[in-house]
C-alpha positions as CSV (number, residue, x, y, z in Angstrom):
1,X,-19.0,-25.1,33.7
2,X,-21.3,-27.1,36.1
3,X,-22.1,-24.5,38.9
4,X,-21.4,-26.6,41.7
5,X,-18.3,-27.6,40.6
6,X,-17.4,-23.5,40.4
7,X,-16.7,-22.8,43.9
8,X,-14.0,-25.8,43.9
9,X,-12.2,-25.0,40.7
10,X,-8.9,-23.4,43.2
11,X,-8.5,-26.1,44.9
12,X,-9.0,-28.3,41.3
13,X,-6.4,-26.1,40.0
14,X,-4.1,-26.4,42.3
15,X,-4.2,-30.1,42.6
16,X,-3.6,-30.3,38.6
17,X,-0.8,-28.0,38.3
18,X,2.8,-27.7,39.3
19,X,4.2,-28.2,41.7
20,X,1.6,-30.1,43.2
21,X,1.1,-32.7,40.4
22,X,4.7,-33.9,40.0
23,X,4.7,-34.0,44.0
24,X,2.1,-36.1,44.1
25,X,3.1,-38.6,41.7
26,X,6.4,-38.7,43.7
27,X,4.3,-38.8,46.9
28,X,2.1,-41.8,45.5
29,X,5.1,-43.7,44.4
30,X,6.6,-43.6,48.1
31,X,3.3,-45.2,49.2
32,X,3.3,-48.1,46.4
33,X,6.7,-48.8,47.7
34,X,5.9,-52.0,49.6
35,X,4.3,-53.3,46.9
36,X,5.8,-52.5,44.0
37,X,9.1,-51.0,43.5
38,X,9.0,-51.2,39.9
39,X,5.9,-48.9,39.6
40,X,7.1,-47.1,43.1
41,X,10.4,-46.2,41.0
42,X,8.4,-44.8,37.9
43,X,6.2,-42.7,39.6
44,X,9.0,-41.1,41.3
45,X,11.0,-40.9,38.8
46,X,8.7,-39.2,36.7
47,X,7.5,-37.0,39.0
48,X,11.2,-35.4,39.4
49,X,11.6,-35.0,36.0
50,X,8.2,-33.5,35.1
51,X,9.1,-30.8,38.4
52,X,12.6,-30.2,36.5
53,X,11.4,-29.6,33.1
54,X,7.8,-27.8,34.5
55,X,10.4,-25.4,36.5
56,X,12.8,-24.7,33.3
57,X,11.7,-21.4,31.7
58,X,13.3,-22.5,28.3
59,X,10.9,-25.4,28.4
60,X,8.0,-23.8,29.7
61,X,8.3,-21.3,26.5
62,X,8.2,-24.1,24.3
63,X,5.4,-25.5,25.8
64,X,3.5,-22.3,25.7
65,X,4.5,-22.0,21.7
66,X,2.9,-25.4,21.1
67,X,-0.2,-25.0,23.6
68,X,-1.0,-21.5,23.1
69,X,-1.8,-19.1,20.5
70,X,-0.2,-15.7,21.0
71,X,-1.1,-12.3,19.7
72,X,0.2,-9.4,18.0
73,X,-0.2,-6.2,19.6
74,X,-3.1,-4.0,18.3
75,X,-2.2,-1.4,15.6
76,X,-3.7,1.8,15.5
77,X,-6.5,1.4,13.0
78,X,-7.2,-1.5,15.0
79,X,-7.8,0.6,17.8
80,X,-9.6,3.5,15.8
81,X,-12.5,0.6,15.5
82,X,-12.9,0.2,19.2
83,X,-15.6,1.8,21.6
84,X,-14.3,1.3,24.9
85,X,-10.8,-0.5,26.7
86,X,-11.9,-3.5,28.8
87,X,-9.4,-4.6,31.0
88,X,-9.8,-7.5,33.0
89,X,-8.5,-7.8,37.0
90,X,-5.6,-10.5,37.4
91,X,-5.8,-10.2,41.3
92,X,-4.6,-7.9,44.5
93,X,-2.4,-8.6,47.1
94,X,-5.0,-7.5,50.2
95,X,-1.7,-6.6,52.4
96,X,-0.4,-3.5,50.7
97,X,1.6,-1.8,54.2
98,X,3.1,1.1,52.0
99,X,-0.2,2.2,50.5
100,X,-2.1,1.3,53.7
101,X,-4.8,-0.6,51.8
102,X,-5.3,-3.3,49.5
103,X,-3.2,-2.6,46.2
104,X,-3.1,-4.6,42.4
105,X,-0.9,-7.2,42.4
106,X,1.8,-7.4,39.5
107,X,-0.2,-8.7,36.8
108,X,-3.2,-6.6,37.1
109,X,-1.1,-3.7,37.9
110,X,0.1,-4.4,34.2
111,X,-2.6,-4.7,32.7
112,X,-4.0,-1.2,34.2
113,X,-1.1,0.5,33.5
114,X,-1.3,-0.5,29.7
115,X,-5.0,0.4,29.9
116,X,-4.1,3.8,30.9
117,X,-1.3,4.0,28.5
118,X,-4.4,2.9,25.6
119,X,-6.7,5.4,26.9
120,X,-4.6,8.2,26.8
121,X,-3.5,7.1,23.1
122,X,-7.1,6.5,21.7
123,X,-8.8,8.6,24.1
124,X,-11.6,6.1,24.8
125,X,-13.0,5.4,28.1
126,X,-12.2,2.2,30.0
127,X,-14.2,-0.8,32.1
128,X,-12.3,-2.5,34.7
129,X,-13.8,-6.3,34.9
130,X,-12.8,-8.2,38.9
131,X,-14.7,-8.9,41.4
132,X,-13.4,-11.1,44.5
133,X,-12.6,-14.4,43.0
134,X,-13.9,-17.6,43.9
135,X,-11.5,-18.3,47.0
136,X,-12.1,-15.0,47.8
137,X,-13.6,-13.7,51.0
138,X,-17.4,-12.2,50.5
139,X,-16.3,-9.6,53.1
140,X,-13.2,-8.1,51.1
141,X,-12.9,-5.3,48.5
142,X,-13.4,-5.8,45.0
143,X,-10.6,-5.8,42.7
144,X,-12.2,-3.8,40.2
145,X,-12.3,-1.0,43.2
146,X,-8.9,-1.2,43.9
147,X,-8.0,-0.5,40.3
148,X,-10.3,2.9,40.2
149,X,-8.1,3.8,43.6
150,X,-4.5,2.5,41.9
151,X,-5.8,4.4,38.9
152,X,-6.6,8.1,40.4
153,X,-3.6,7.7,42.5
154,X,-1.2,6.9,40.3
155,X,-2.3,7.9,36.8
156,X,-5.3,10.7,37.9
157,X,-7.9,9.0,35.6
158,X,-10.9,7.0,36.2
159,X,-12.6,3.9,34.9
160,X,-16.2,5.2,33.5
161,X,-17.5,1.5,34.4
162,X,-16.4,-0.8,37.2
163,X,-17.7,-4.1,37.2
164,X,-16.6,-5.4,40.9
165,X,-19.2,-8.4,40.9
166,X,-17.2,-11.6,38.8
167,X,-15.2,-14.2,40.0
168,X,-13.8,-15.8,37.0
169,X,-13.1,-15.2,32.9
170,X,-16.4,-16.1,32.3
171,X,-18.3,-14.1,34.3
172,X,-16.1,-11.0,33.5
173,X,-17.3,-11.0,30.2
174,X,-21.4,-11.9,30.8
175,X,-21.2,-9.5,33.4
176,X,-19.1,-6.7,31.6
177,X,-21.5,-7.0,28.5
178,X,-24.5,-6.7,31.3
179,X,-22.8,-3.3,32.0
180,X,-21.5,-1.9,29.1
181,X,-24.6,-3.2,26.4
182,X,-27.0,-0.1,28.0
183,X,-24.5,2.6,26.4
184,X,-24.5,0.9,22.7
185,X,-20.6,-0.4,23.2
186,X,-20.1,-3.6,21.2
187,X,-16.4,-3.1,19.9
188,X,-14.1,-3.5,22.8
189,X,-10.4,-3.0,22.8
190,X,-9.6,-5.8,25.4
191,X,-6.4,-6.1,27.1
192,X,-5.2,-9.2,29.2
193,X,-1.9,-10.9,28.8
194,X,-1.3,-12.6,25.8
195,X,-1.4,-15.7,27.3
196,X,-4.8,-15.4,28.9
197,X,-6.1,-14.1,25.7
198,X,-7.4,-16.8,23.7
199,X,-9.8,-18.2,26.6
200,X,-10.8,-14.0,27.4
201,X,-11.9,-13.8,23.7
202,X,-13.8,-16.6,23.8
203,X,-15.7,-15.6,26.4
204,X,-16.4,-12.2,25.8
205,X,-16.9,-13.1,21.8
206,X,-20.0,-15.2,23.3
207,X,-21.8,-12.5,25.2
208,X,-22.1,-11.0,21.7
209,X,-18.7,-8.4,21.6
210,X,-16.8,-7.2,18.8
211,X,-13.3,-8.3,20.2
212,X,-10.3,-6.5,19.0
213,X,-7.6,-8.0,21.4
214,X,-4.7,-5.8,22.9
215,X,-2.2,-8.2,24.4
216,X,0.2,-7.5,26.9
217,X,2.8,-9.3,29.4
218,X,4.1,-11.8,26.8
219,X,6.1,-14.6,28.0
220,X,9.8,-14.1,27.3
221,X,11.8,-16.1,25.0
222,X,15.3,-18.1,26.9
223,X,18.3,-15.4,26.6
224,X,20.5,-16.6,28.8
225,X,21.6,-20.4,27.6
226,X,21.7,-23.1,30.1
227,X,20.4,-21.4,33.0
228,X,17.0,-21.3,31.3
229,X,17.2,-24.6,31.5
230,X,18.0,-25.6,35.3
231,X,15.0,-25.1,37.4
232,X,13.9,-21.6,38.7
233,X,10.5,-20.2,40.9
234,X,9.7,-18.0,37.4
235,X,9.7,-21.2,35.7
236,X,7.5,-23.1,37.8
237,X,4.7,-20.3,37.9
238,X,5.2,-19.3,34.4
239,X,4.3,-23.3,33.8
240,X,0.8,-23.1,36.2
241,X,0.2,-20.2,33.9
242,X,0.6,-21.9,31.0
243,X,-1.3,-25.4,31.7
244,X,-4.2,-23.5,33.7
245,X,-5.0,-21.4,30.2
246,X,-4.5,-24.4,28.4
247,X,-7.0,-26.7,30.3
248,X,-9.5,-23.8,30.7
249,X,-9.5,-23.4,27.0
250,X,-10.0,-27.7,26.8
251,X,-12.9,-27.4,28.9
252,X,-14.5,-24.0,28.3
């Protein structure tokens, strides 16, 4: 990716996905109205039915089936191959009152506890790749940090590497390798969820890693008939989540 384009790519995101995308159809077709209800009509009109079916978890799933790949869960003798766990940050939420400092938010918390979970199974030592993000403030504590504290708190282990310095997929996995390359460690059991792992392997496939992929946080399959169907919050983000993966693998 072009690097001046890299400290724009949230506010690109956000832009491209849902909601704002259908709202700004919808919001562009109020403007042509003067001018030409025909067109005025159509963008409207598809902009409230892309929001309905981008906020319906039963189509969201579908969409994910056709855009995504998905991946099994990695056996033991899968795991017996591996050198290290890499697990890669998914964000923190900075205001954590109960902890009294900054704590993982839900998906990275995932992701850490399944490290740990790993670890203990296969015994091998794990890397925790997240820095601050790129809409991040410089000042702030890394997310990689924050995991080593949710870690020893909550699981008493540690991370033997913390790489506390990237602010995207890619950068996790040049800067990861950068880290782990000076103690021999090419096969990495790497765990993301499943739906961020075709773009992670990519990447960390290119800085010259043995990937063996250990997915986690699938998305769920509709279970409970029409109501995965009408339009819901979990819907809507599940959708972001599933056209942001889809566009960074377009473009990576």
């Amino acid at each position: 990716m072009l690097t001046f384009i890299a400290p724009f790519k949230p506010l690109l995101t956000t832009l491209v996905m849902p909601p704002a995308s259908p709202l700004l159809l919808m919001s562009l077709g109020w403007l042509l109205w003067r001018r030409s209800k025909r067109i005025a009509w159509l963008l409207v009109a598809t902009g409230f039915v892309s929001l309905w079916v981008f906020s319906s978890s039963a189509a969201v799933f579908w969409m994910s089936q056709q855009l995504l790949p998905t991946y099994a869960p990695a056996t033991p003798p899968q795991m017996q191959q591996a050198q290290a766990i890499v697990i890669l940050g998914g964000g923190i939420e900075l205001q954590s009152p109960q902890y009294s400092t900054p704590d993982l938010a839900e998906a990275a918390s995932a992701r850490l506890r399944y490290g740990a979970y790993l670890s203990k199974q296969t015994q091998l030592p794990m890397a925790y790749s997240g820095g601050i993000g790129w809409a991040g403030d410089s000042g702030q504590i890394s997310e990689a940090e924050v995991a080593q504290a949710a870690l020893k708190r909550d699981w008493g282990m540690s991370l033997k590497w913390i790489e506390k310095n990237s602010r995207d997929t890619q950068e996790n996995a040049q800067m990861t390798h950068a880290l782990l390359a000076p103690d021999g460690i090419q096969t990495i059991l790497l765990i993301t969820n499943d739906w961020h792992m075709q773009r992670s392997i990519k990447n960390f496939e290119r800085t010259g890693f043995k990937v063996i992929p250990a997915p986690m946080g699938y998305l769920q399959a509709p279970s409970s008939g029409v109501y995965e169907y009408l339009p819901s919050a979990q819907g809507l983000k599940n959708c972001a989540l599933v056209f942001k993966e889809w566009l960074g693998n377009k473009v990576l």
